[in-house]
Short mmCIF file of the C-alpha atoms (twelve columns), coordinates in Angstrom:
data_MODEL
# 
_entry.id   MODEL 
# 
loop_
_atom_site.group_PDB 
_atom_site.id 
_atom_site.type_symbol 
_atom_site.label_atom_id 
_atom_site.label_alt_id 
_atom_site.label_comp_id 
_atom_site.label_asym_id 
_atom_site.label_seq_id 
_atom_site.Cartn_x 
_atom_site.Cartn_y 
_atom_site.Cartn_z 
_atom_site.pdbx_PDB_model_num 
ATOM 1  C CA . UNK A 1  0.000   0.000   0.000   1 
ATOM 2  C CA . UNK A 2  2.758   2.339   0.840   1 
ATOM 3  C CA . UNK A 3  4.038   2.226   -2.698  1 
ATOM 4  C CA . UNK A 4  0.726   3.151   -4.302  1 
ATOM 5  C CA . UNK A 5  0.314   6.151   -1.558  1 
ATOM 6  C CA . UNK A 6  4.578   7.105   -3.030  1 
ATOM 7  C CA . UNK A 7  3.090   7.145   -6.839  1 
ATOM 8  C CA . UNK A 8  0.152   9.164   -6.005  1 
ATOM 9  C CA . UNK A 9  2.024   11.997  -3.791  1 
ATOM 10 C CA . UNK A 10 4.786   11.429  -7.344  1 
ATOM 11 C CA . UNK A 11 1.145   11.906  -9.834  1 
ATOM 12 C CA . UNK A 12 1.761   9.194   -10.927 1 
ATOM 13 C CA . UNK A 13 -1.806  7.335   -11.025 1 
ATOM 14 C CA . UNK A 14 -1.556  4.364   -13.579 1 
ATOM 15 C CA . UNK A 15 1.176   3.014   -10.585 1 
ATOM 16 C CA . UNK A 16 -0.674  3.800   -7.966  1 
ATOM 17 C CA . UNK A 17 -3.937  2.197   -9.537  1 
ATOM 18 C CA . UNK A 18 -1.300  -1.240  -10.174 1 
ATOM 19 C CA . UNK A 19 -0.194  -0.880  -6.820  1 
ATOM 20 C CA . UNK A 20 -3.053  -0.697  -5.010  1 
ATOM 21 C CA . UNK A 21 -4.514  -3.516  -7.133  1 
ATOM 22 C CA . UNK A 22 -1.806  -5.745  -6.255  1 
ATOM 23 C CA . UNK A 23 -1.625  -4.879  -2.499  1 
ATOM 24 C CA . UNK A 24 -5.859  -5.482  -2.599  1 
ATOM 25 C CA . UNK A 25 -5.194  -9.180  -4.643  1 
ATOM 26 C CA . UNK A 26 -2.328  -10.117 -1.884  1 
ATOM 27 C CA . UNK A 27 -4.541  -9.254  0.760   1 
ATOM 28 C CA . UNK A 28 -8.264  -8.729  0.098   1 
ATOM 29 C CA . UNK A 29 -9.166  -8.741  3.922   1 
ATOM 30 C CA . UNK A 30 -7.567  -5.216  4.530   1 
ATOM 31 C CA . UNK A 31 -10.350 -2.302  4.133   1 
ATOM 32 C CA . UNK A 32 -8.135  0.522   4.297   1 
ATOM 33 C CA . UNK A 33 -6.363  -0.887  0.828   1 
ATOM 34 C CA . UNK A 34 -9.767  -1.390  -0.696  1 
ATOM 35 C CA . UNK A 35 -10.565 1.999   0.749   1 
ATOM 36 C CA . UNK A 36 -7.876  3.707   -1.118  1 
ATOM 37 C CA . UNK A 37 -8.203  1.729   -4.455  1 
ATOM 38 C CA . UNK A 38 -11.993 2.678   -3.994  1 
ATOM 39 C CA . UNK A 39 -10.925 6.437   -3.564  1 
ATOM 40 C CA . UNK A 40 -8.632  6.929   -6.770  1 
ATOM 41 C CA . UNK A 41 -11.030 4.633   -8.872  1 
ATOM 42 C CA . UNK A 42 -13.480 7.450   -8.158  1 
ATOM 43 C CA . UNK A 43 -10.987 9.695   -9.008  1 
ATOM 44 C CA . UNK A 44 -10.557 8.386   -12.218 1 
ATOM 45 C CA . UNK A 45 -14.156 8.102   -13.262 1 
ATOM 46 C CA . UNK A 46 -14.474 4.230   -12.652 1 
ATOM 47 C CA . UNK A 47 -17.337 4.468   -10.475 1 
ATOM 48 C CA . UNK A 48 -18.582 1.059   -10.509 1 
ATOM 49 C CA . UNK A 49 -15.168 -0.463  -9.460  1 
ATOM 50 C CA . UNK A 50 -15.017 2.257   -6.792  1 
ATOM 51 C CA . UNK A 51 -18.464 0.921   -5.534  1 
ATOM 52 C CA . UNK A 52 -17.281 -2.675  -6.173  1 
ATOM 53 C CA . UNK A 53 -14.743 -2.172  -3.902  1 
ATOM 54 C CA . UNK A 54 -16.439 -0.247  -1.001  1 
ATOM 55 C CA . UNK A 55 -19.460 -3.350  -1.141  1 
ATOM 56 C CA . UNK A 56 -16.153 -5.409  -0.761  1 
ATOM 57 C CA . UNK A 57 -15.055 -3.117  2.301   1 
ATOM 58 C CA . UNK A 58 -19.252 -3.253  3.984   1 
ATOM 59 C CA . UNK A 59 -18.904 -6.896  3.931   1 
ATOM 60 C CA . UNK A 60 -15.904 -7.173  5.651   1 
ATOM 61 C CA . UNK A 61 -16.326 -4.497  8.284   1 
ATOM 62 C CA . UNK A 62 -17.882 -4.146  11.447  1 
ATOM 63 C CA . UNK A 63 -19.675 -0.859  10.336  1 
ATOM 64 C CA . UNK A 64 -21.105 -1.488  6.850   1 
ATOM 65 C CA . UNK A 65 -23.134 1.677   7.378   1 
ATOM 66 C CA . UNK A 66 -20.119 3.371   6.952   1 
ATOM 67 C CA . UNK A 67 -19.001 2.198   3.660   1 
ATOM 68 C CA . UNK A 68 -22.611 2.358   2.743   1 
ATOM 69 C CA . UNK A 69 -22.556 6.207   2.910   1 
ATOM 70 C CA . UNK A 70 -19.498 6.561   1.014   1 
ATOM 71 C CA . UNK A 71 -21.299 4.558   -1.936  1 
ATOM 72 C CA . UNK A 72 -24.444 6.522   -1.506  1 
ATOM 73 C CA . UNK A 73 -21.850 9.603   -2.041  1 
ATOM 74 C CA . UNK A 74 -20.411 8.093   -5.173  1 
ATOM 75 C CA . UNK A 75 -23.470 6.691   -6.666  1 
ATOM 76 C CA . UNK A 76 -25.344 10.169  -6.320  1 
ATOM 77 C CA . UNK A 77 -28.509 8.154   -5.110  1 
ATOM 78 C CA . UNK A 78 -29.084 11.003  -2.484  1 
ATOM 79 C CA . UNK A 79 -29.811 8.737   -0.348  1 
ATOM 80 C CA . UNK A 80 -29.514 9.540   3.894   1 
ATOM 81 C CA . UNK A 81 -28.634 7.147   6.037   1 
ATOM 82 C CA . UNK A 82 -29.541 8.842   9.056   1 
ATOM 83 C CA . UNK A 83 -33.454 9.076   7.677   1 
ATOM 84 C CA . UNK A 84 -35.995 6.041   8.643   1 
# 
């Protein structure tokens, strides 16, 4: 993960985006990589892989909610997760 955080602060996305892959693939438990390859994904436009990955992150966390909101953010649905 460090190495795709080093390409990013360098611009240098395309690496970042392998990195980040590759340090999700070698360990698909950790949330904060699938957090980060969810966050430039968005940046980049791929929205459904960004939302791929957060789903990913709900399931394995003990607060899906909170990866819930950051899809409802990405996804536009305007959705509140705070209303009944």
């Amino acid at each position: 993960m460090r190495n795709g955080e080093a390409f990013l602060a360098a611009r240098q996305t395309d690496a970042a985006l392998e990195a980040f892959e590759r340090a999700c693939a070698s360990d698909p438990g950790n949330i904060d990589v699938r957090a980060r390859l969810a966050k430039l994904l968005h940046r980049l436009g791929r929205d459904a892989e960004a939302i791929a990955q957060l789903r990913a992150a709900a399931r394995l966390s003990d607060d899906p909610a909170r990866w819930m909101r950051r899809i409802d953010r990405i996804a536009g649905w305007g959705l509140d997760a705070r209303r009944p």
